[in-house]
ROROKOL-585993 format. One record per residue (C-alpha): x, y, z; residue in one letter; residue number from 1. Coordinates in Angstrom, 3 decimals. Example, Ala and Ser with C-alpha at 12.3 -4.5 7.8 and 13.67 -1.06 7.14 Angstrom:
2
NODE, px, py, pz, residu, num
NODE, 12.300, -4.500, 7.800, a, 1 $
NODE, 13.670, -1.060, 7.140, s, 2 $
end
This chain:
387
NODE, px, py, pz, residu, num
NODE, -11.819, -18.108, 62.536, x, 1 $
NODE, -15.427, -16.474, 61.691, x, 2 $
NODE, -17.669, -18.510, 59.498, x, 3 $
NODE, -16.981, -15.723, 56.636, x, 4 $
NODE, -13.524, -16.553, 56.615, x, 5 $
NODE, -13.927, -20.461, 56.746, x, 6 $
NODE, -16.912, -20.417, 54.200, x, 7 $
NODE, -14.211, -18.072, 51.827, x, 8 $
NODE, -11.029, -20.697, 52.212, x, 9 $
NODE, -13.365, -23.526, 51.445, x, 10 $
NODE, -14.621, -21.497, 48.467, x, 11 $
NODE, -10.910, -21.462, 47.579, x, 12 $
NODE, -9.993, -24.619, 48.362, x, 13 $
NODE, -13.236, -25.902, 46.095, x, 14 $
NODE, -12.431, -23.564, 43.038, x, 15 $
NODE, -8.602, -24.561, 42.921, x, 16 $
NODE, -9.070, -28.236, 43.394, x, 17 $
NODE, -12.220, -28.198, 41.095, x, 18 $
NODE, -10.120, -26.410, 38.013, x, 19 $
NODE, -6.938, -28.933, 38.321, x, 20 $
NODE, -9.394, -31.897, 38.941, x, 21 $
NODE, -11.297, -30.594, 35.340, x, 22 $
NODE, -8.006, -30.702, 33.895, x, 23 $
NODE, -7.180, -33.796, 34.579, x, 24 $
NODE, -10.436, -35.100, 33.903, x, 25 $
NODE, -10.281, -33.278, 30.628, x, 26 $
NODE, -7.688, -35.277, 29.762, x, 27 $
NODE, -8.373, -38.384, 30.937, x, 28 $
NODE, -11.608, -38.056, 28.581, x, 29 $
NODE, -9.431, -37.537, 25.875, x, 30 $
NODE, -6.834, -40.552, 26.754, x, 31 $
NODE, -10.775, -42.660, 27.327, x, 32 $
NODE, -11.958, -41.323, 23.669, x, 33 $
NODE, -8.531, -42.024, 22.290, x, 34 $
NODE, -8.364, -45.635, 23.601, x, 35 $
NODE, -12.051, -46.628, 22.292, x, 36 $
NODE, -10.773, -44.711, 18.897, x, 37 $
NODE, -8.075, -47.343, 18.117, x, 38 $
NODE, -10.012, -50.311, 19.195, x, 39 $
NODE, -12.464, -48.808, 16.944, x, 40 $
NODE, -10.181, -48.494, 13.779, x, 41 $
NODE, -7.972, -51.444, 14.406, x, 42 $
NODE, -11.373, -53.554, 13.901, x, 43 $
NODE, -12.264, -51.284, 11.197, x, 44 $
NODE, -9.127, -51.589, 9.313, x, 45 $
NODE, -9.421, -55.370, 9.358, x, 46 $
NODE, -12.829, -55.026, 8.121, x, 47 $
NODE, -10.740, -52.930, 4.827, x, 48 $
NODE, -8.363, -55.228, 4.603, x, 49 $
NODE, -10.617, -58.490, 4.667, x, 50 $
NODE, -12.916, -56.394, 2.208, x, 51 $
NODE, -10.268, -55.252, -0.355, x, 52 $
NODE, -8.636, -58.736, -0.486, x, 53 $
NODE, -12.323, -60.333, -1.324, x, 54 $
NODE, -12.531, -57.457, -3.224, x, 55 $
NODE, -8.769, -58.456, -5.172, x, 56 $
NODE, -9.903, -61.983, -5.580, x, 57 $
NODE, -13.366, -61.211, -7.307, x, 58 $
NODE, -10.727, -58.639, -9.874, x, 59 $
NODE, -8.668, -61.666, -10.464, x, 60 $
NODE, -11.400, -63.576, -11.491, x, 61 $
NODE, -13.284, -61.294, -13.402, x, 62 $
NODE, -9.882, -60.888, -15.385, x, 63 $
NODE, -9.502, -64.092, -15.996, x, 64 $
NODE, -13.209, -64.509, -17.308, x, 65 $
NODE, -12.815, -61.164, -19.328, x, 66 $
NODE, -10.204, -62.443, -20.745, x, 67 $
NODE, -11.788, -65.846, -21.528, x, 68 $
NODE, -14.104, -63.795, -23.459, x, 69 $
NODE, -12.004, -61.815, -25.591, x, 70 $
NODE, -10.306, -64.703, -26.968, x, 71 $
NODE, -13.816, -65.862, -27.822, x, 72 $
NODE, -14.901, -63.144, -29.619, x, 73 $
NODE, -11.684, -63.513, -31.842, x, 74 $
NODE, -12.378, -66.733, -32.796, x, 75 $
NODE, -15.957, -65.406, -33.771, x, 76 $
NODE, -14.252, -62.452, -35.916, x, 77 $
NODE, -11.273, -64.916, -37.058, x, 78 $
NODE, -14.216, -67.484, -38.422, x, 79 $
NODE, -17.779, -65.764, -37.920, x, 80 $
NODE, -19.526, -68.168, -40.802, x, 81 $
NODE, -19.797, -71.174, -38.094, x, 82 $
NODE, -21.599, -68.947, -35.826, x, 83 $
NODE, -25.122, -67.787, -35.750, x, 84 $
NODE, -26.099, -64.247, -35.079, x, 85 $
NODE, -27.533, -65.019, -31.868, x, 86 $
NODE, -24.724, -66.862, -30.873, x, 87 $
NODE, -22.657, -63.812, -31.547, x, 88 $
NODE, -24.767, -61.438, -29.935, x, 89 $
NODE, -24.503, -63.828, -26.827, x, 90 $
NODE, -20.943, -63.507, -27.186, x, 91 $
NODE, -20.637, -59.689, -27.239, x, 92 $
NODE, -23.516, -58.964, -24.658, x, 93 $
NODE, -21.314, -61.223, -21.806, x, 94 $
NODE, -18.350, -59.741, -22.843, x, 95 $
NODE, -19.724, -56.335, -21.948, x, 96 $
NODE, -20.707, -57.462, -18.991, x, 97 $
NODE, -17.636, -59.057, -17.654, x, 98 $
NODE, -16.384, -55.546, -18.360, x, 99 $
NODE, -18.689, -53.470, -16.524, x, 100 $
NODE, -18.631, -55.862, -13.546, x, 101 $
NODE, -14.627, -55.515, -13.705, x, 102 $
NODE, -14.848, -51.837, -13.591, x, 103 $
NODE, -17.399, -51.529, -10.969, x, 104 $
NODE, -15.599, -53.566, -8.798, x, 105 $
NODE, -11.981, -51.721, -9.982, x, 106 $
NODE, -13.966, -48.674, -8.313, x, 107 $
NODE, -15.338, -50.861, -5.131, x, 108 $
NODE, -11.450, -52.037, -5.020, x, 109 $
NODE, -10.364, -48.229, -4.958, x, 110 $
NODE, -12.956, -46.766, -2.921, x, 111 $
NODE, -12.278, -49.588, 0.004, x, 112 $
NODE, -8.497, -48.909, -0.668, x, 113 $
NODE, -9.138, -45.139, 0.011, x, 114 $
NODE, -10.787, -45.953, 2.967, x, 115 $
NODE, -8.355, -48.262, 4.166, x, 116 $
NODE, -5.531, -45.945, 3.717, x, 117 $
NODE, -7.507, -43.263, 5.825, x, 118 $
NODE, -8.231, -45.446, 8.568, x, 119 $
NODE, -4.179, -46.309, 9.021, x, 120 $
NODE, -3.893, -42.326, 9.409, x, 121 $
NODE, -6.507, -41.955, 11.651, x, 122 $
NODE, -5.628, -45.165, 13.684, x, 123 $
NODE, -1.639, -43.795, 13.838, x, 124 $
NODE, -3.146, -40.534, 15.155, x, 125 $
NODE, -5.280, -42.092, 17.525, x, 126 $
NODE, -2.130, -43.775, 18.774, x, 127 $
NODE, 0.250, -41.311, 19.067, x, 128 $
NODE, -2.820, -38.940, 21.066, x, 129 $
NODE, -3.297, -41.511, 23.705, x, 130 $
NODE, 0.224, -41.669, 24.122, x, 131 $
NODE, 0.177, -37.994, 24.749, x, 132 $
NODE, -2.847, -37.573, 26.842, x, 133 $
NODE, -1.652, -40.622, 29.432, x, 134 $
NODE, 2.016, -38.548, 30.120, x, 135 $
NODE, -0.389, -35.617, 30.749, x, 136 $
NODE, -2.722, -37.528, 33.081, x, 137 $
NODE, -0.287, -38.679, 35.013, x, 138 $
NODE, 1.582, -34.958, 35.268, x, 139 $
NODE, -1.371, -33.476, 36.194, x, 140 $
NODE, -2.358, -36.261, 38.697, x, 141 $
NODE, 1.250, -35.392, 39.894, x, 142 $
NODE, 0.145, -31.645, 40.460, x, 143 $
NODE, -3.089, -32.503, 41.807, x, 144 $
NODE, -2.090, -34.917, 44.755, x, 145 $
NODE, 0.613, -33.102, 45.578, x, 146 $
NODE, -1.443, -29.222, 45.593, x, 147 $
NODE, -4.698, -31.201, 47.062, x, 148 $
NODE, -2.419, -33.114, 49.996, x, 149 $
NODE, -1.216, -29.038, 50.947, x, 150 $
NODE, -4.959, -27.933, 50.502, x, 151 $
NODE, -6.584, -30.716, 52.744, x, 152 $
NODE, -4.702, -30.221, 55.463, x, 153 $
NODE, -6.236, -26.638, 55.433, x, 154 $
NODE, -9.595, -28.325, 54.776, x, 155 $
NODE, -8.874, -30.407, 57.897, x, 156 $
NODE, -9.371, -27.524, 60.426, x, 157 $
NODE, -12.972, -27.114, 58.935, x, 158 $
NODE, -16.111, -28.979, 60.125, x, 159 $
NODE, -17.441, -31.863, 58.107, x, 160 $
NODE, -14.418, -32.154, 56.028, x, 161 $
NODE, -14.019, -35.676, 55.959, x, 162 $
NODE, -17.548, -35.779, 54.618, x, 163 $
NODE, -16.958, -32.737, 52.449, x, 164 $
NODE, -14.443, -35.167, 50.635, x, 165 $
NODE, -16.230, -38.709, 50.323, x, 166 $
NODE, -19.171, -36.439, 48.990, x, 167 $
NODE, -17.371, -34.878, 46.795, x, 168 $
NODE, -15.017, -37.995, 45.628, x, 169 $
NODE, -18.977, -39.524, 45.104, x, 170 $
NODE, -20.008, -36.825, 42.868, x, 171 $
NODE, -16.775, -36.948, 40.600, x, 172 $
NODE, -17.531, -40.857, 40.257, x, 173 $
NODE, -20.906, -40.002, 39.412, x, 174 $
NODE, -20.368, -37.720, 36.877, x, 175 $
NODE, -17.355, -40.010, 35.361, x, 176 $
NODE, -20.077, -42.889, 35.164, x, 177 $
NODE, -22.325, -40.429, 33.681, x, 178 $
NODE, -19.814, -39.547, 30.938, x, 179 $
NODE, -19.175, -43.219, 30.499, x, 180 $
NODE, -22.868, -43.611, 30.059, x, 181 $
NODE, -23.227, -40.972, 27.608, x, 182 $
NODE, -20.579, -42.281, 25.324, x, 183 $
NODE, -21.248, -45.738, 25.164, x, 184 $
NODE, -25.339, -43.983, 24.201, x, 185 $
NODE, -23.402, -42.253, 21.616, x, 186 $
NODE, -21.019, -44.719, 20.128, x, 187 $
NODE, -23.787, -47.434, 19.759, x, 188 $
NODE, -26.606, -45.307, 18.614, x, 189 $
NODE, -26.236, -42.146, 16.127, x, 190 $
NODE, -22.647, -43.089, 15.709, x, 191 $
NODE, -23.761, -45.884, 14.584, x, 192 $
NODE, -26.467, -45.261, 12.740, x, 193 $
NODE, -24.242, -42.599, 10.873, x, 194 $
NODE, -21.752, -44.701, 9.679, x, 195 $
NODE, -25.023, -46.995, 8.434, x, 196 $
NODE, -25.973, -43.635, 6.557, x, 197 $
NODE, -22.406, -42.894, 4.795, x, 198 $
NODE, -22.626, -46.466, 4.152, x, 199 $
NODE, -25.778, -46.311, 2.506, x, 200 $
NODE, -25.199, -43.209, 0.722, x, 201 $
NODE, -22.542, -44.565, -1.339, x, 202 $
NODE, -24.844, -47.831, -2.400, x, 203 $
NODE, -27.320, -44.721, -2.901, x, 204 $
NODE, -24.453, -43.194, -5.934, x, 205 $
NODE, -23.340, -46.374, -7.238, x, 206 $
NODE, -26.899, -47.537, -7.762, x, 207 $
NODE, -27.999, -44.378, -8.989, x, 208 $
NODE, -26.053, -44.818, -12.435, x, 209 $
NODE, -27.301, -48.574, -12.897, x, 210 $
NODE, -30.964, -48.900, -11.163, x, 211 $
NODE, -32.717, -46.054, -10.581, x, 212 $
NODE, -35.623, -47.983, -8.650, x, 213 $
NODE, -33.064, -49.821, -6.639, x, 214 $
NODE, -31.556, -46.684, -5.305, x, 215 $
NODE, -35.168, -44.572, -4.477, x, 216 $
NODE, -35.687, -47.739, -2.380, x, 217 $
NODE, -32.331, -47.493, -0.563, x, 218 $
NODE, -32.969, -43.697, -0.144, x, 219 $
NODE, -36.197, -44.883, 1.724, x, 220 $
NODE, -34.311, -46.990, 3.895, x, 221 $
NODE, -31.742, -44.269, 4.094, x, 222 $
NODE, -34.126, -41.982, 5.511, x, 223 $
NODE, -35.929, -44.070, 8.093, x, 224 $
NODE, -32.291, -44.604, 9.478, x, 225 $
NODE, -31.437, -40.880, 9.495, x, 226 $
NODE, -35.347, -40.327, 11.688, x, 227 $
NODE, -34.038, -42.737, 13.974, x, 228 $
NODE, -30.564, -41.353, 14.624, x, 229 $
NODE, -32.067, -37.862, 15.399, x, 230 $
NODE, -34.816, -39.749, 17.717, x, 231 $
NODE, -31.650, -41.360, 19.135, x, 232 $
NODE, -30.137, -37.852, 19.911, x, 233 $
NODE, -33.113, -36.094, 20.846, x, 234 $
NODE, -33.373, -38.755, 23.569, x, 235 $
NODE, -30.234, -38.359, 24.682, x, 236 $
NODE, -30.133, -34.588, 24.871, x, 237 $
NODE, -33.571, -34.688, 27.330, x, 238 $
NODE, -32.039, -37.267, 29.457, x, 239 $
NODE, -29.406, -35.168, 29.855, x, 240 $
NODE, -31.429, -32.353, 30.727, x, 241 $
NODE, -35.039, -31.744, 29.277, x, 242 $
NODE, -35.175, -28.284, 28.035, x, 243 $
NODE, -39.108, -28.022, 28.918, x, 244 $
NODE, -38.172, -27.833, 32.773, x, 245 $
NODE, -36.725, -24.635, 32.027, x, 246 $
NODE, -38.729, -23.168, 29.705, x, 247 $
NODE, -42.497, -24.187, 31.184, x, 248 $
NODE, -41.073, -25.512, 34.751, x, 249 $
NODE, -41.574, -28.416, 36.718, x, 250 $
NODE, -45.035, -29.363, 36.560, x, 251 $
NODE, -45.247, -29.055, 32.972, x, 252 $
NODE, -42.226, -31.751, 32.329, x, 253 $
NODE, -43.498, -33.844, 34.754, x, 254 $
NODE, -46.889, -34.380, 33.483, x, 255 $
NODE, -45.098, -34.795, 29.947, x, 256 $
NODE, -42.609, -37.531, 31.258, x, 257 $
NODE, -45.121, -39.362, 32.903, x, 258 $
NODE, -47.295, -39.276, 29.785, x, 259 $
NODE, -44.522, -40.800, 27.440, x, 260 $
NODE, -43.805, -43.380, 30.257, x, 261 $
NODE, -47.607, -44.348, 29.875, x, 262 $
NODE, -47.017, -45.121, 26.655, x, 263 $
NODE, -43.982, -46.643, 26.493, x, 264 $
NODE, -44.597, -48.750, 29.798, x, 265 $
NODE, -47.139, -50.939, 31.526, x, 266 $
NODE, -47.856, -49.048, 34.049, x, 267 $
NODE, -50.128, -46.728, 35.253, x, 268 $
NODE, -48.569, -43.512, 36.433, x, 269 $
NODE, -50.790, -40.814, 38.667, x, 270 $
NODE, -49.377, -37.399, 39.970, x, 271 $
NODE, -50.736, -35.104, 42.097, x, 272 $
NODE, -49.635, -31.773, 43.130, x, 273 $
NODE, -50.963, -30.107, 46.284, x, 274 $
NODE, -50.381, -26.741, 47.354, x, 275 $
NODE, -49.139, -23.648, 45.323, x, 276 $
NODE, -46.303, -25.681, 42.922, x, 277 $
NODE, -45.294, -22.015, 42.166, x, 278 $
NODE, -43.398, -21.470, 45.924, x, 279 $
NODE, -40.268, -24.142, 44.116, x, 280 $
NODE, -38.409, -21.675, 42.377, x, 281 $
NODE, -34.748, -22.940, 42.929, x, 282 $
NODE, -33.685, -24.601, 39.697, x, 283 $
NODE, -31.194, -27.051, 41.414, x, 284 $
NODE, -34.493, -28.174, 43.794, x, 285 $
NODE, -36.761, -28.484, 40.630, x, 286 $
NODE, -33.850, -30.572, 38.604, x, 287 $
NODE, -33.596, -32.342, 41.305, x, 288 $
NODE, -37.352, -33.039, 41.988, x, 289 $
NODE, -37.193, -34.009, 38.303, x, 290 $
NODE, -34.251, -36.282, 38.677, x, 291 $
NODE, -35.808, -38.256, 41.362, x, 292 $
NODE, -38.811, -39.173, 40.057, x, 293 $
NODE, -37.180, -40.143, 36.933, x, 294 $
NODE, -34.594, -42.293, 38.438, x, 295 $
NODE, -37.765, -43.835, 40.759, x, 296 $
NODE, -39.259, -44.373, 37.491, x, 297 $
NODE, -36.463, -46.559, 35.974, x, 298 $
NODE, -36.037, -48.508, 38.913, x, 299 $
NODE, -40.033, -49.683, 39.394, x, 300 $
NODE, -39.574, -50.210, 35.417, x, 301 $
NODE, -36.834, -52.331, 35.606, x, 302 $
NODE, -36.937, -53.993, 38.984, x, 303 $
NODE, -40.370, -53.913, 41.221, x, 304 $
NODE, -43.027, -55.347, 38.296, x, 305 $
NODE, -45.615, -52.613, 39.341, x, 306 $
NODE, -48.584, -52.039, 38.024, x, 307 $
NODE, -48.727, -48.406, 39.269, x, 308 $
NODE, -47.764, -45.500, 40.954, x, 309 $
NODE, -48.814, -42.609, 42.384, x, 310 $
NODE, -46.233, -39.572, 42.448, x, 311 $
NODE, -47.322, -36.725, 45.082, x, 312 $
NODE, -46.162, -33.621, 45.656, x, 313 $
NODE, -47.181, -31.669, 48.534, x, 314 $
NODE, -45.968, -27.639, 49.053, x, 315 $
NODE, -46.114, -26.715, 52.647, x, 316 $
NODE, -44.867, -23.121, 54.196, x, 317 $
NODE, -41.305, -24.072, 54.480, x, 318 $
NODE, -40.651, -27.285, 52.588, x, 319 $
NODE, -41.948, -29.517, 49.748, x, 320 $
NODE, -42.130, -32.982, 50.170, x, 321 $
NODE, -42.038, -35.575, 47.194, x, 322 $
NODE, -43.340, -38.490, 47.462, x, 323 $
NODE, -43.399, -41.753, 45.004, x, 324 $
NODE, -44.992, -44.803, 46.157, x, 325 $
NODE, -45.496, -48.266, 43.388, x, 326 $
NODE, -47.620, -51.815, 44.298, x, 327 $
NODE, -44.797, -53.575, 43.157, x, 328 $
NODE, -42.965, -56.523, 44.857, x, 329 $
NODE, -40.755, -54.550, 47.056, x, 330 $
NODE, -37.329, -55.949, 48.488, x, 331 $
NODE, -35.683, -55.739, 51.459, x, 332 $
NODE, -34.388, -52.214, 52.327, x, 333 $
NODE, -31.229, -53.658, 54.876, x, 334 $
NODE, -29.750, -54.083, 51.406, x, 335 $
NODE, -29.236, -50.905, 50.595, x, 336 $
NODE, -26.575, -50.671, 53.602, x, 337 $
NODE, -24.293, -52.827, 51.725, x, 338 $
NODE, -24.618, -50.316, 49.012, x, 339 $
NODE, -23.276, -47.656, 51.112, x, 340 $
NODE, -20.460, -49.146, 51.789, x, 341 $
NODE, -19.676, -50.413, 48.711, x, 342 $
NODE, -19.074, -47.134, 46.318, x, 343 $
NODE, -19.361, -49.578, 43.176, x, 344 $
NODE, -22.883, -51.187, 43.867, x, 345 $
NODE, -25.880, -49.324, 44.357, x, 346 $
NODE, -25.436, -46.007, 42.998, x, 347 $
NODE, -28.864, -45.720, 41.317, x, 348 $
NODE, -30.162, -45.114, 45.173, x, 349 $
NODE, -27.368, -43.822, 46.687, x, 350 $
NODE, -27.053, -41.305, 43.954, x, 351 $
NODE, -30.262, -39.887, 44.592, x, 352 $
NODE, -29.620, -39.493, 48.065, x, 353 $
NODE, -26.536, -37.670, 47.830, x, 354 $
NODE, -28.367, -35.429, 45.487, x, 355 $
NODE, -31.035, -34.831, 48.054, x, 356 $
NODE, -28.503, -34.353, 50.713, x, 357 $
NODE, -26.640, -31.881, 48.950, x, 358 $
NODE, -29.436, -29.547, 48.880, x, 359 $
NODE, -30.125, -30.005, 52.404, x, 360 $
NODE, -32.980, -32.060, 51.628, x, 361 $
NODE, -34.282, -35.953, 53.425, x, 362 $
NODE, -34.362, -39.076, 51.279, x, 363 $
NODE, -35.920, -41.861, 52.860, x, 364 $
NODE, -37.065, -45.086, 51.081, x, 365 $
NODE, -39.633, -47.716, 52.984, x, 366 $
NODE, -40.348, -51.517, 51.427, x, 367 $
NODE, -41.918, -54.135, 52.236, x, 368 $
NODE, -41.647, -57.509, 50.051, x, 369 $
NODE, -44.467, -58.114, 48.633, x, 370 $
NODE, -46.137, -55.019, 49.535, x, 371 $
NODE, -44.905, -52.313, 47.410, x, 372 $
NODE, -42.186, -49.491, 47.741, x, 373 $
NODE, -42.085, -45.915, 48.883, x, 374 $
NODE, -39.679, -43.247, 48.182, x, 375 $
NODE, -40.010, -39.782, 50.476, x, 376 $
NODE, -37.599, -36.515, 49.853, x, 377 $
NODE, -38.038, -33.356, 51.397, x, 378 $
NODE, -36.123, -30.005, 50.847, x, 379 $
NODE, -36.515, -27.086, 52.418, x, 380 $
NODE, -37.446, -23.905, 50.990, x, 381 $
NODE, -34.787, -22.246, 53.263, x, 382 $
NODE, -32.650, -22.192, 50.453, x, 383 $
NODE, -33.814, -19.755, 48.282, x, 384 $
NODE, -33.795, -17.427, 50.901, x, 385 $
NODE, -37.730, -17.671, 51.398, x, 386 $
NODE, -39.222, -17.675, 55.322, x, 387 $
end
């Protein structure tokens, strides 16, 4: 078979796996979301519940003293000569105010109520979805074992395959972890902070009508928490992908990341570029240029108790080599082998590599402990068709 015809039935192969594996991962997202939903409302709705019966008790009471009250006044009106006027003016003003407090907390008794009631929809929603979703990940998975069995055994007669497979098996665990990552960024920041804000709002309205000072300051507080939500997101989104490396390019972004990392780090960052920068013109190389030295970053941040680094990138005729080396304490690089075999451990590293690899770059990493740590990756400008 010519290479035209193998490199089209792989194409195949890729496309038609690739939209039943979506699928399935689609829906296994959902069934994930689902599942962290009802943990989610099942310790929300015991929050309600716990609030409204505090809630009940402090009515009961209130009644009670209310009550107390009104039968004092009576005997005030029924014999008003034994009392003075201040006395009676006592009298009247806590009355009045066993009556607001009764209401307002009537309305905190309803409003938690409300909530409470919503929360049992929402959790009986959440329930019956995950049931759903989990009969359709495991129907799919049915389709997709049996179609991708039939499919590899096509796959089989092609070189690499077995590699083709573990690489790609890698990638899907990758982005899964990613996704994880993402939502756990999500749940415990800006969905946090937003329920904080809803939360707030409503102390915001009942305030509002009884202490106007009280609720500007709350609206003060209420806005610091809304700047940090949208910091929150806005980091988020450029981790993700930052939106500068498309519109100014690499060099740009770099400089930029490095400069916040200054800031927010220890450590002195220095890059160099040498050569025309302007040859890299493949997106997926300049992402992944990017990638790298972020994820080289994080790791002498969190784990090699550098000083500094120096980041160097050097643009030769037909490839452009990267090159990140940090005076930190190094470690011993016949560690990393247990990595590879061990697809849960390790994937900061490994991760990069496979990235590199899959562009048909080099990634090579060199330590010594107590003597720093260098990272080299190469790709080759082959790819974008230039010679």
């Amino acid at each position: 078979m010519s290479n035209i015809g193998m490199k089209r039935i792989n194409d195949i192969i890729k496309s038609t796996l690739s939209v039943i594996d979506q699928s399935r991962g689609a829906i296994f997202e959902i069934a994930e979301n689902a599942r962290k939903e009802v943990t989610n409302l099942k310790e929300e709705l015991q929050q309600y519940k716990h609030e409204a019966h505090k809630i009940m008790a402090e009515c009961e009471k209130l009644d009670i003293m209310v009550v107390k009250s009104r039968r004092k006044l009576a005997a005030i009106n029924r014999d008003f000569s034994r009392y003075t006027e201040e006395e009676m003016k006592k009298a009247y003003q806590e009355a009045n105010n066993l009556i607001v407090q009764l209401a307002v907390a009537r309305e905190r008794e309803r409003q938690v109520i409300l909530r409470r009631n919503d929360v049992e929809r929402r959790l009986k929603n959440a329930i019956e979805t995950v049931g759903k979703a989990e009969k359709l990940v495991a129907q799919v998975g049915t389709v997709f074992n049996y179609l991708s069995g039939d499919l590899q055994r096509i796959d089989e007669y092609m070189e690499n395959s077995e590699s083709k497979r573990a690489l790609a098996i890698r990638i899907i665990k990758a982005q899964e972890d990613e996704r994880r990552r993402i939502a756990r960024e999500m749940h415990d920041g800006p969905a946090q902070a937003m329920s904080n804000v809803v939360l707030k709002a409503e102390i915001c309205e009942k305030l509002a009508e009884v202490d106007i000072s009280k609720a500007t300051a709350e609206l003060k507080n209420l806005k610091s928490v809304v700047r940090s939500c949208l910091t929150d997101v806005r980091r988020i989104i450029y981790d993700l992908r930052p939106m500068s490396i498309d519109d100014l390019g690499l060099k740009p972004t770099l400089q930029k990341y490095i400069e916040n990392f200054r800031k927010q780090n220890a450590i002195h960052v220095t890059l160099r570029f040498l050569g025309d920068y302007n040859q890299l013109k493949d997106k997926n190389i300049i992402l992944a240029v990017f990638r790298v030295v972020q994820e080289c970053l994080n790791n002498t941040r969190k784990h090699a108790e550098a000083t500094s680094v120096l980041i160097q990138m050097e643009f030769a005729e037909r490839h452009v080599t990267l090159r990140i080396k940090d005076d930190g304490k190094g470690f011993d690089v016949s560690t990393l082998n247990e990595f590879n075999r061990d697809e849960s451990g390790g994937f900061g590293v490994y991760g990069m590599k496979e990235r590199v690899e899959l562009l048909d770059g080099t990634f090579a990493i060199e330590s010594v402990i107590g003597a720093g740590t260098t990272v080299r990756v190469q790709f080759p400008y082959e790819l974008q068709g230039v010679v």
